[in-house]
C-alpha positions in Angstrom: 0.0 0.0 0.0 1.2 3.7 -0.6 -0.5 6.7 -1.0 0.1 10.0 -2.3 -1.6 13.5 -2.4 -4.2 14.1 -4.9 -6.8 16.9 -5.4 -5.4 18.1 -1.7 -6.3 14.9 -0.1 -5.1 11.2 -0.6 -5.4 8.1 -2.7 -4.7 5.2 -1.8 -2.2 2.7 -4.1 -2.2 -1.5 -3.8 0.1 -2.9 -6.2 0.1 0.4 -8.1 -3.4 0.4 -8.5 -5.2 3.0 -7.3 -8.2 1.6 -5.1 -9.4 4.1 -2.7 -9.4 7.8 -1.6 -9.6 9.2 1.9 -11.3 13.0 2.0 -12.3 14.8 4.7 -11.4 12.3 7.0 -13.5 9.6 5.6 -12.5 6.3 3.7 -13.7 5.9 -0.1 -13.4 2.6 -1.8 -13.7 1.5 -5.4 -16.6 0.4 -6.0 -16.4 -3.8 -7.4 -19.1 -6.6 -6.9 -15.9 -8.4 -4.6 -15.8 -5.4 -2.2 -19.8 -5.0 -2.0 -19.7 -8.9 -1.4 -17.1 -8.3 1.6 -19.1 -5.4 2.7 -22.5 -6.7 2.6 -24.2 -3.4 3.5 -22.9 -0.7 0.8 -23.5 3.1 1.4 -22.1 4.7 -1.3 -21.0 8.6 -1.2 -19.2 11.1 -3.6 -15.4 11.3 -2.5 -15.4 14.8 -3.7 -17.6 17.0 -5.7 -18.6 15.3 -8.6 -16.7 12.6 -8.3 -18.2 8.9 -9.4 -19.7 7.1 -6.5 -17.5 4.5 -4.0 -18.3 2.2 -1.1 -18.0 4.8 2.3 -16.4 3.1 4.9 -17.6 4.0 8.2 -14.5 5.1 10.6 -15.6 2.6 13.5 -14.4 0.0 11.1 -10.7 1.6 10.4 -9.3 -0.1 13.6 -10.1 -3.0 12.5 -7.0 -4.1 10.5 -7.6 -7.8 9.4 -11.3 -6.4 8.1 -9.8 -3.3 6.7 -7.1 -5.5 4.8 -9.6 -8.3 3.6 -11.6 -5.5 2.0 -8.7 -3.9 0.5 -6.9 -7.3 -0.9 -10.9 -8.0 -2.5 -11.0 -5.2 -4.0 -7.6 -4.5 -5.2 -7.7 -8.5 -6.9 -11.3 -7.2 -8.5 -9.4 -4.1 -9.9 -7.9 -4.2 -13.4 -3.8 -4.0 -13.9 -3.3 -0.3 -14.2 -2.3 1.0 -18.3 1.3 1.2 -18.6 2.0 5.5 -19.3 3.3 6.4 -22.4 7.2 7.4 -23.0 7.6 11.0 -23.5 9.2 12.6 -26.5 
């Protein structure tokens, strides 16, 4: 996992894929039929204006690391192999 600052708040990297954003204090995953299967209950929320709609996960579930990092691997596995960039010049 890494992350890096985007739009003045964070995404969120697993295996160089990008798979969720954290704004304004709250956790924003991509949304895939693996993650709403681990989740169950969805509520899905805007991670910033206009943005597409991902699975909000509510903060009382952060702590919990081995749930957290189930979620993450299921949706990260769901996700596809990010586009290698172009060369410049």
């Amino acid at each position: 996992m890494t992350a890096r600052k985007m739009f003045g708040e964070y995404g969120m990297y697993c295996d160089g894929k990008v798979m969720a954003f954290i704004c304004d204090d709250q956790l924003f995953i991509k949304p895939t039929e693996a993650g709403r299967a681990y989740l169950g209950e969805v509520t899905e929320a805007e991670a910033y204006p206009g943005s597409k709609m991902y699975f909000l996960v509510a903060g009382d579930r952060w702590d919990d690391a081995d749930w957290l990092a189930g979620l993450v691997k299921a949706t990260a596995d769901a996700l596809p192999a990010p586009k290698a960039k172009k060369a410049k010049g």
